[in-house]
C-alpha positions in Angstrom: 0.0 0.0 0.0 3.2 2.4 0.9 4.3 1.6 -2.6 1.5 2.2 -4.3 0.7 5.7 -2.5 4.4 6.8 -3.6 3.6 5.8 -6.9 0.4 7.9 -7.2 2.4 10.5 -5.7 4.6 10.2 -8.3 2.5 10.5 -10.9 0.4 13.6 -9.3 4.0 15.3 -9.5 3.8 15.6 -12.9 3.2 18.5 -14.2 0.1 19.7 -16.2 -1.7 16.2 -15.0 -4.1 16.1 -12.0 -5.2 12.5 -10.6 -9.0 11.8 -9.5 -9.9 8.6 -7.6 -13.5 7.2 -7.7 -13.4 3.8 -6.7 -11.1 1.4 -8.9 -11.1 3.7 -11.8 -8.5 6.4 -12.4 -9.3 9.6 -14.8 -6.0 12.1 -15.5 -7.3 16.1 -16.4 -4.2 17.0 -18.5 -3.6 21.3 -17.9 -2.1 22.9 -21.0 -0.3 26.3 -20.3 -0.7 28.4 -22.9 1.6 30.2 -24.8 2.9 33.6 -24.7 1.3 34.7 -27.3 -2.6 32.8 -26.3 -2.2 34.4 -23.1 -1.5 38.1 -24.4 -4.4 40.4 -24.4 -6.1 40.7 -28.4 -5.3 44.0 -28.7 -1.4 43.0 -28.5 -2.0 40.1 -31.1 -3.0 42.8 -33.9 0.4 43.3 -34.2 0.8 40.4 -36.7 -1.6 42.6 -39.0 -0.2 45.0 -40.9 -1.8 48.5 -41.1 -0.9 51.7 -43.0 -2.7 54.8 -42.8 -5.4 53.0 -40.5 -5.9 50.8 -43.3 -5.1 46.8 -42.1 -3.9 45.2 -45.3 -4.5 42.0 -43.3 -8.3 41.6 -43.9 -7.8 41.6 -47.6 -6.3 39.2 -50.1 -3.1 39.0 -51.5 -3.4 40.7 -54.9 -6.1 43.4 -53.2 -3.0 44.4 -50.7 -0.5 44.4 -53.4 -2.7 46.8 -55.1 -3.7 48.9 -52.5 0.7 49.2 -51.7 1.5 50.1 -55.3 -1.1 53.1 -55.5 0.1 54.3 -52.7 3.9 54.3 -53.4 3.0 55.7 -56.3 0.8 58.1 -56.0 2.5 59.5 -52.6 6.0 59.2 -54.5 5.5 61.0 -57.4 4.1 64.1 -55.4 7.2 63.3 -53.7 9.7 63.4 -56.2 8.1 66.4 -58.1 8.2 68.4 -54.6 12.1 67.2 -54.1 13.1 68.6 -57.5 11.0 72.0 -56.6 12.9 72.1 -53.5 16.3 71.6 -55.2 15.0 74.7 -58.5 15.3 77.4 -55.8 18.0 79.2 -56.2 21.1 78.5 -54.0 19.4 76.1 -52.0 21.5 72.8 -54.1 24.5 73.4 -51.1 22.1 72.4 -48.7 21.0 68.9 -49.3 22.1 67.3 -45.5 20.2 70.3 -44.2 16.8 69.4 -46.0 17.3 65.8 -44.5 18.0 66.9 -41.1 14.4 68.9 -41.7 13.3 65.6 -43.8 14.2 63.4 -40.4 12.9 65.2 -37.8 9.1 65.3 -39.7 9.6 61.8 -40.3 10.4 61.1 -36.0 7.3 64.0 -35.5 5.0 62.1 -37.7 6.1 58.3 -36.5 5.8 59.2 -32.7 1.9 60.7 -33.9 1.0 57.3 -35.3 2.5 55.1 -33.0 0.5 57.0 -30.2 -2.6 55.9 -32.7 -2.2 52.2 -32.2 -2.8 50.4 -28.9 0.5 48.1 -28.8 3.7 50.9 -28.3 6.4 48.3 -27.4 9.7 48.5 -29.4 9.7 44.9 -30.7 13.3 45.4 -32.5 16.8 45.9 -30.3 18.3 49.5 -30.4 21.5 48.2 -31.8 19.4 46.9 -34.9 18.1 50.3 -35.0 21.5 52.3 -35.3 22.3 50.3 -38.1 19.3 50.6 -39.8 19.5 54.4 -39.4 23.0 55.1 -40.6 21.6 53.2 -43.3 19.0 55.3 -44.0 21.2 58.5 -43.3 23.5 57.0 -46.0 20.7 56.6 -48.4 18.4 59.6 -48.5 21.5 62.2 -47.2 23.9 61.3 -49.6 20.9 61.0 -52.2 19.5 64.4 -51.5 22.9 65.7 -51.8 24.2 64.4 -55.0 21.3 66.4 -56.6 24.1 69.7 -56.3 25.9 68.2 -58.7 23.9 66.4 -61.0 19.9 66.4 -63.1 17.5 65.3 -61.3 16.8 62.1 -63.8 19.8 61.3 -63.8 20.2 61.3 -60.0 16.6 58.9 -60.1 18.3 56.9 -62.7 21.5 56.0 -60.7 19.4 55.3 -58.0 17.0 52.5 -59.7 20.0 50.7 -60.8 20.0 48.9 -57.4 18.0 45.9 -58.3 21.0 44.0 -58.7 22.4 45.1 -55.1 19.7 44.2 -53.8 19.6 40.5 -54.7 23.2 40.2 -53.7 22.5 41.8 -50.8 19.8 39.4 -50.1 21.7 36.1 -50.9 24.6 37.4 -48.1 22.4 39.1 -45.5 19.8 36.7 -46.0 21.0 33.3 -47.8 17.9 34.1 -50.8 18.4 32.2 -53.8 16.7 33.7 -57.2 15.7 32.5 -60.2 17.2 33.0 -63.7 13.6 35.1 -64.2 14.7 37.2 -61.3 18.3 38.0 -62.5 16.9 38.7 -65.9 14.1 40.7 -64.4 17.3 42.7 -63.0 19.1 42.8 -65.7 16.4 44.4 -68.0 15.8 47.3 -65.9 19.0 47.9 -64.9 20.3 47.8 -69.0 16.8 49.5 -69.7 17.7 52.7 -67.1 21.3 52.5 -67.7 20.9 53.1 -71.7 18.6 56.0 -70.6 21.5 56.9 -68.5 23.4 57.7 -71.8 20.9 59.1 -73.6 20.7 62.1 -71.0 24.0 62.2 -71.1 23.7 62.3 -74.9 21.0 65.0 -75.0 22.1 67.2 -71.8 25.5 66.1 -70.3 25.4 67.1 -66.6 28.1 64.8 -65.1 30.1 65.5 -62.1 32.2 62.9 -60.4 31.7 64.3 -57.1 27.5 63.4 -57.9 28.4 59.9 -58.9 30.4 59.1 -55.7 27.5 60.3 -53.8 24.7 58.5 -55.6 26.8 55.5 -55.7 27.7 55.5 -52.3 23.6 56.0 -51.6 23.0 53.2 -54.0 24.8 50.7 -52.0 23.5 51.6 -49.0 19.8 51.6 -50.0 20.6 47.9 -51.4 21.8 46.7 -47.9 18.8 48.7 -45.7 15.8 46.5 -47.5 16.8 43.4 -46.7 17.7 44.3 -43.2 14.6 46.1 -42.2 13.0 43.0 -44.1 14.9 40.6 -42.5 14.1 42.9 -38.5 10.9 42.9 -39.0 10.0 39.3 -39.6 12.5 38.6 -36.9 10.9 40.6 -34.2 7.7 41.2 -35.6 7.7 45.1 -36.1 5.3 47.2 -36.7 6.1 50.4 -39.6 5.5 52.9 -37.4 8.1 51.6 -35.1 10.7 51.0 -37.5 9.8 54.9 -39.3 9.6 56.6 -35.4 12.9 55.0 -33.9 15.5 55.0 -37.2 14.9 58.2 -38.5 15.1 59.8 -35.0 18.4 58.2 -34.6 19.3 59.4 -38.2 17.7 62.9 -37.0 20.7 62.9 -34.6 23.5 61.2 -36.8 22.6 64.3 -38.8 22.9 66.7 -36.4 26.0 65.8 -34.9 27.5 65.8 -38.3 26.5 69.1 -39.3 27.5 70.5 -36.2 31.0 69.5 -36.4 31.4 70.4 -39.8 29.6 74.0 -39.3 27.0 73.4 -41.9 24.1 74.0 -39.7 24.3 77.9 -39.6 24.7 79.1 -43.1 21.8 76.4 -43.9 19.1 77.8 -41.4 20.2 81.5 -42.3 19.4 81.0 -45.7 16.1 78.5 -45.3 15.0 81.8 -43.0 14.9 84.5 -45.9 12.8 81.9 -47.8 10.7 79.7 -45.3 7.6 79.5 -47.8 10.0 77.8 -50.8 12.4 75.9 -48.2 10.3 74.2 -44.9 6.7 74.7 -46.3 7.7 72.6 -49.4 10.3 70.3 -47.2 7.1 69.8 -45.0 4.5 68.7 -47.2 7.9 66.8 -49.3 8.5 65.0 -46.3 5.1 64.2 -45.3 4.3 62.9 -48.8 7.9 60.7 -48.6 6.3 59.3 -44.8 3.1 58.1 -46.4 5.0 56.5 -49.2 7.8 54.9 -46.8 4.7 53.4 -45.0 3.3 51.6 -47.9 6.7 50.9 -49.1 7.4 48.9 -45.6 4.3 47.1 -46.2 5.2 46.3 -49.3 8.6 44.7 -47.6 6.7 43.0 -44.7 4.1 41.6 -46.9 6.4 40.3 -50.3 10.3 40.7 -49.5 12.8 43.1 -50.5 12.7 42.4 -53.8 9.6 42.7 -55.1 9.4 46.4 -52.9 12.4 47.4 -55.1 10.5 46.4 -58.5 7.7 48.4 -57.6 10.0 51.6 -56.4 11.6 51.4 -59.3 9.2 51.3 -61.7 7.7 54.1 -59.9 10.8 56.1 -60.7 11.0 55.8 -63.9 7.1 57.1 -63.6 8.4 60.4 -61.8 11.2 60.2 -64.7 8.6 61.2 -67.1 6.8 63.5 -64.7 10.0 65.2 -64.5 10.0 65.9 -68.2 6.6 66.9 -68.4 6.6 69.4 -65.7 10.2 70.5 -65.9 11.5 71.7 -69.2 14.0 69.3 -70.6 15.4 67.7 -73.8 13.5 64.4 -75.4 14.5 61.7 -77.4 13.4 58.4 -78.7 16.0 56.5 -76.5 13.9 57.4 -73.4 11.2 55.3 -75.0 13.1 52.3 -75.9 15.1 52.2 -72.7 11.7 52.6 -70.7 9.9 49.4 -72.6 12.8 47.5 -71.5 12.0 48.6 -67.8 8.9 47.5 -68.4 9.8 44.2 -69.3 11.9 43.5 -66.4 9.1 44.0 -64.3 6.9 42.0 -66.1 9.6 38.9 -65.6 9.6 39.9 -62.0 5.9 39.8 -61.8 5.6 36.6 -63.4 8.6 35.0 -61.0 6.7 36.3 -58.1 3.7 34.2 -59.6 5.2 31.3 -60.8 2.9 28.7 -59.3 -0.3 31.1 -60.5 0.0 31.2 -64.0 2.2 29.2 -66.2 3.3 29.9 -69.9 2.0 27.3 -72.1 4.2 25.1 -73.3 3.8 24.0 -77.6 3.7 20.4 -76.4 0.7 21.0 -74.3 -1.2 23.2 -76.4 -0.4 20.4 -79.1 -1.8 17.6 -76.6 -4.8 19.5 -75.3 -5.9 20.5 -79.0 -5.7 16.7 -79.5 -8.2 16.1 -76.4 -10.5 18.6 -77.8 -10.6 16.6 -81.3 -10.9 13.2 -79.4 -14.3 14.8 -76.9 -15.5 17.0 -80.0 -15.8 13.2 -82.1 -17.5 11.9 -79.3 -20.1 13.8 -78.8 -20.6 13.9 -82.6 -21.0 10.1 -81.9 -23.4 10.7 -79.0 
């Protein structure tokens, strides 16, 4: 009887079981603890969704929220880009271009610590140390960016800057071990041959070249290449919302900036001449910048929602969009190598539309339109016979 008391004992110990006695018969109640994430409140598990602009992606389908991501990076963008190269047409501003940043980042870190107050879960999901990376990234990309446009058009700036499809797929098989397709490489290849041959034709029609502007853009290229696949690869990782990635890098950029103007005394000739002309300099940087948050937003979902490459495709082809925006609404040369360069563009995106839909829709093959005309033959005879 001793021994069987310690064995019941024994098996009462065990965790998660409870034992019940009624008469001969034994009956275990097993206890399951639940997970951290069952036993969070609901409003916390609407983080998995993704929402921009109060909008959550997550309650539509696939190609509903790939739509809804590519009208807004483009219609938000192209105000974007036609208010950035406004900015950069007033006279003796194009000196200035870490300054407008500096303005750029702190709207940005205003208007990120605005949403973030919005939505119910404020917890920063992804470690500070991520964070500093990703925002000397950022600082790379849109300071040196903004920058190179003293020294070079504004096409051929945009130009430069879509050439870093291919970065970004070497990026991702190093950062992230991704493997691509021969459709994704030639998807890159198009647009980047398509945008590099309209590359020479602006150079052809209006040659604007400064060496100084290439180092700049090229140095920007490289970093926006590396920063898609790491905020892609942060925010699966710690499941991060946009508004948290937007708030904290660009207010660590905001003071990467700062500190950098500071020592190098570009901060006071900058906000003495942004003062004589505060209607042309922070009334357009304000609505450019909130324009460029809206659009960062729906770019990030894009990221979250299909990967780093895809986001790129669409960016890019969005450029080439404010490319011809820029011709339209700025006076500027024209010729028919735009157009040919362009359809290529187009085609690379088309390759990597079709490589992101692989398993959708198929190309058919001549064997299998040969054998499924024979099948029709074959049922059309009999039902003749019927």
């Amino acid at each position: 009887e001793k021994q069987t008391e310690d064995n019941d004992s024994t098996e009462c110990s065990e965790p998660g079981t409870m034992d019940l006695k009624f008469t001969s018969s034994r009956k275990y109640i097993s206890i399951s603890v639940p997970s951290k994430s069952q036993a969070m409140s609901p409003h916390i598990k609407s983080v998995d969704d993704v929402v921009v602009l109060g909008i959550n992606l997550s309650k539509f389908s696939k190609p509903a929220q790939f739509f809804i991501c590519v009208s807004g990076v483009f219609m938000f963008y192209l105000i974007y880009g036609y208010l950035q190269e406004l900015i950069f047409s007033v006279e003796g501003f194009k000196p200035f271009g870490w300054y407008l940043t500096l303005v750029q980042f702190g709207f940005y870190s205003i208007f990120g610590l605005i949403e973030l107050q919005l939505i119910q879960d404020k917890r920063r999901r992804i470690p500070g140390k991520t964070y500093m990376i990703i925002a000397f990234l950022t600082v790379g990309t849109m300071g040196l960016s903004n920058t190179s446009l003293g020294y070079l058009n504004y096409p051929t700036q945009v130009i430069f800057k879509c050439c870093k499809l291919i970065p970004v797929m070497i990026g991702g098989v190093f950062i992230q071990g991704k493997r691509y397709n021969i459709v994704d490489v030639s998807a890159a290849l198009c647009m980047s041959l398509g945008l590099i041959w309209f590359t020479l034709a602006d150079s052809t029609v209006a040659p604007n070249f400064n060496f100084t502007g290439v180092v700049l853009i090229s140095l920007a290229l490289c970093a926006d290449a590396v920063i898609g696949n790491v905020q892609e690869k942060a925010m699966k990782l710690h499941n991060g919302s946009n508004s948290e990635m937007v708030l904290y890098s660009y207010s660590i950029g905001f003071v990467y900036i700062l500190f950098g103007l500071t020592c190098t005394s570009g901060l006071s000739p900058a906000v003495t001449f942004c003062s004589k002309h505060p209607v042309q300099t922070y009334g357009y940087a304000f609505l450019f910048s909130l324009t460029g948050y809206f659009g960062i937003s729906f770019v990030l979902a894009l990221i979250k929602i299909f990967g780093a490459l895809l986001a790129v495709t669409v960016t890019t082809g969005r450029k080439a969009m404010t490319i011809v925006l820029s011709f339209l609404f700025f006076a500027k040369p024209f010729t028919l190598q735009y157009v040919w360069s362009g359809l290529l563009v187009v085609l690379g995106i088309f390759l990597n539309v079709y490589s992101k839909n692989m398993d959708k829709f198929k190309l058919p093959s001549l064997l299998g339109l040969g054998k499924k005309s024979v099948e029709e033959r074959k049922s059309r005879t009999l039902s003749q016979t019927v």
